[in-house]
Structures are given as C-alpha cells and as structure tokens.
N, C-alpha and C positions, 0 to 999 in steps of 0.2 A: 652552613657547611659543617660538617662533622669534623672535630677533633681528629690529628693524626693517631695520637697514643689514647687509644682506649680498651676497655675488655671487647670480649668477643662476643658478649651479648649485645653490647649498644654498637657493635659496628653491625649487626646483622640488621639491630632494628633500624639504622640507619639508611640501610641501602635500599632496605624493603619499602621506607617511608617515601623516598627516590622514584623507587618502583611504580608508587602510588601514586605519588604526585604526578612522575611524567605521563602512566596512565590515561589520569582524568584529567589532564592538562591539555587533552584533543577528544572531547567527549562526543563530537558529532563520529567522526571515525571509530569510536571505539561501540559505538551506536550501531553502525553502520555492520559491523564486523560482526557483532554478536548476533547478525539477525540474518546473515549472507544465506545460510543455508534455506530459511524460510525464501529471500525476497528472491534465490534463484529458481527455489520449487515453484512459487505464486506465478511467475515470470515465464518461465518453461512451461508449466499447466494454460495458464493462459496463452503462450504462442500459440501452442499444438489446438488448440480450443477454435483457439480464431482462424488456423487454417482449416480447420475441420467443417466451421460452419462456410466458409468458403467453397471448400469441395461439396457439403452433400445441398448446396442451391439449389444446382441444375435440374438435381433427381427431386427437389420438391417442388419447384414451379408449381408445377402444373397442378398439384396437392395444394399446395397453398390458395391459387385462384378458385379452385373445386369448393374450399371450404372459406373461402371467402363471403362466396354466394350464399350460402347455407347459414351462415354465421350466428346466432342473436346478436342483436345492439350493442347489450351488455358486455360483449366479449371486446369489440372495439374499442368500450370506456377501458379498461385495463391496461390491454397489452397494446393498444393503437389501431391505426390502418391496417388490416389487413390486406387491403385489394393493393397497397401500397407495396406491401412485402411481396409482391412476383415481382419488383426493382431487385437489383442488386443492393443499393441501399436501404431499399425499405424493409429488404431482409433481415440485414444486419442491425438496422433499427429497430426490428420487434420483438430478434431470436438473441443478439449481444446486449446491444445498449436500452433499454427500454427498464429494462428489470435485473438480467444476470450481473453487468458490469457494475450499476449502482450500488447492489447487494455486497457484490464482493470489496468493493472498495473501501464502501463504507464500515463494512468488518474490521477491515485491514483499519480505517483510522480509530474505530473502537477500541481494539485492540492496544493499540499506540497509545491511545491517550491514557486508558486503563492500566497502563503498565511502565509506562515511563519513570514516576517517581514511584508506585504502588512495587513494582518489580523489583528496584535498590533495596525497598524497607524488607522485604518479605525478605529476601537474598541476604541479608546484612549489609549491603555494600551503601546504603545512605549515608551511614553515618561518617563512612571514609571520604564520601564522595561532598559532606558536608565541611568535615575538619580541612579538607586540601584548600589551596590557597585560590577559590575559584567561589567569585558569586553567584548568588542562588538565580540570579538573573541570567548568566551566562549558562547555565545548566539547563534551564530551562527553553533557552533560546538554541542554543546546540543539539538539543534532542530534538527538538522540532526542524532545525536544520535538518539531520540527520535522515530524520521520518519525511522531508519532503524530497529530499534524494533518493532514501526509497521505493516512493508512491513514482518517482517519477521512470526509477529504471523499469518497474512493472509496466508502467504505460507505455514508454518506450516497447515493451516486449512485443503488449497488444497488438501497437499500429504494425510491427515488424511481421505480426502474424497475417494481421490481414492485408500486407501487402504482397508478401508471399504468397500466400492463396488465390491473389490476381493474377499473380505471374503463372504460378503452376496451373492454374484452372480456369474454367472458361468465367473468370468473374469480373466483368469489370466495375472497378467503385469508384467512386469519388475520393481520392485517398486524403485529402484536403481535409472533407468533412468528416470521414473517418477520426482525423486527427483534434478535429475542433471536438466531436462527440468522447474519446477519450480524454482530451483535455479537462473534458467536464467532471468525468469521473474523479479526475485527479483534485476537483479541486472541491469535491464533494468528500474525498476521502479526506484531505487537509479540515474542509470545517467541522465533520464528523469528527477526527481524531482532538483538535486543537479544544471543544469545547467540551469531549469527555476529560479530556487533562485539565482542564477549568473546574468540573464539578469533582472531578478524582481532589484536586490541592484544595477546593474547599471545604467537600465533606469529609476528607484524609481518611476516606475508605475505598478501596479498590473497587469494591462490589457495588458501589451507587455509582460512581463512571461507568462503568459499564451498562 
C-alpha cells in the first residue's frame, strides 16, 4: 500500500503501478478485449460466408453433378467426393470445411501463438507484465484461455451462419454435423496456435513460431 504523505511524483507512480497491476491481474479478459475487433470481423466474415454458401447450393447442384462426371481422379484426392457435394452436406464439406475453414483457423492459431508472448516483448509491455505479481504459468495459461474463448466465439458465428442459411434457403443440413465439423476446426486452431507458442518461448523469436 502507498504511504498517505508523499510527493506528487510517487503518488502518481503509485497509482499507475495499481493501474498495472489490476490490469494484468485478469490477463485472459484483457486478451480477449484487445483482439474484440479482429474476433468480431473473423466472426461476421465468416457468418455472412457460411450463409452465402448456403444460398448459392441450389444454383450449383446441378454444376456440381455436371462436373462431377467429368472430373479427373486426382481432383477427388484433394478436395473429396465430388459426386457427394450435390448433398447439402457434401457441399458444405468440399466448399467450407475440407480446406477454407482449416486454413482460416489455423491462421487464426498461428497467429495467437506467434504473438502472445512475441506481441508483449515487441510492444514493451513484457516486462510489466513480467514485474506484476502474476506467474509466468498463469500468463501463459490465461492467454491460452483467452485464445480458446476466442476460437470458440468465431465457431460459434460459423454454425450460427449455417444455420441461418437453412432457415432462409432451401438448404437442409445436418446441423449436428455441421457442428461436430466446426468443432474440429476449433480444435485444430487450438493445436496450431498452442504449439507455435511452444516453438515461439523456445526459440524466443517471433518469426520461427510462425
């Protein structure tokens, strides 16, 4: 606690050290708040996405089976079933989740991992976040909290879009498996993210996490 009778210099540094403390004294929230803007863009981009591929099914059907036929082998090893994609799920299985959703997720944990502690050092704020009265354990584990709160409101958004696109359009899915397929994403983005923060704090370079 701070002295009553002191100058006006140490009462300011006082309050500000306060400041600091109570700050990093909820580091998953304060995680969370710094990145609001990105995880509502990512979230929003992706609703609008997933009702999108919703609505233009109907108009591909019939393109899809067309080139199905025609296909080479080799295009199947890649992106999957084709003949499978005139489903409503198998759509969504070869146009979202097969390749776009894994990509984006796995960004998103790249990202996270690359920048969790790398972000503090570059910014100067390590070294405050170091001195406050909070283990390197708890810093660690609250940013990862943080980052799986997240991942997870983004996938939250996903399923939210492509259930809407059921409702509004002639699509019906399995919205179950919908849910278990972005689940996967999420937890792809979680091992992605968790093991760039692993190679980030031991090579204590930003650029080799990444």
């Amino acid at each position: 606690n701070c002295p009553k009778k002191k100058p006006v210099l140490k009462t300011c540094l006082c309050i500000s050290m306060r400041k600091v403390t109570k700050m990093f004294n909820n580091i998953y929230a304060r995680y969370i708040a710094e990145r609001k803007l990105s995880t509502v863009l990512t979230s929003v981009g992706l609703f609008l996405l997933s009702i999108m591929y919703s609505g233009i099914y109907e108009t591909m059907k019939g393109t899809i089976s067309d080139f199905a036929k025609n296909a080479p082998n080799g295009i199947e090893a890649i992106i999957g079933n084709l003949s499978a994609a005139a489903s409503p799920n198998g759509w969504l299985n070869v146009e979202l989740f097969s390749l776009f959703v894994p990509i984006v997720f796995a960004s998103i944990g790249i990202m996270f991992g690359s920048g969790a502690i790398g972000k503090e050092e570059e910014s100067g704020t390590l070294e405050l976040l170091l001195a406050s009265p909070i283990s390197r354990r708890r810093i660690i584990l609250e940013k990862a909290f943080g980052f799986s709160i997240q991942t997870a409101i983004i996938s939250v958004a996903t399923w939210l879009g492509v259930a809407t696109g059921s409702i509004i359009f002639t699509f019906s899915v399995n919205l179950s498996n919908v849910f278990l397929a972005i689940s996967s994403g999420w937890l792809v983005s979680l091992v992605f993210g968790y093991f760039t923060l692993a190679v980030q704090n031991i090579s204590k370079k930003r650029l080799v996490g990444m």
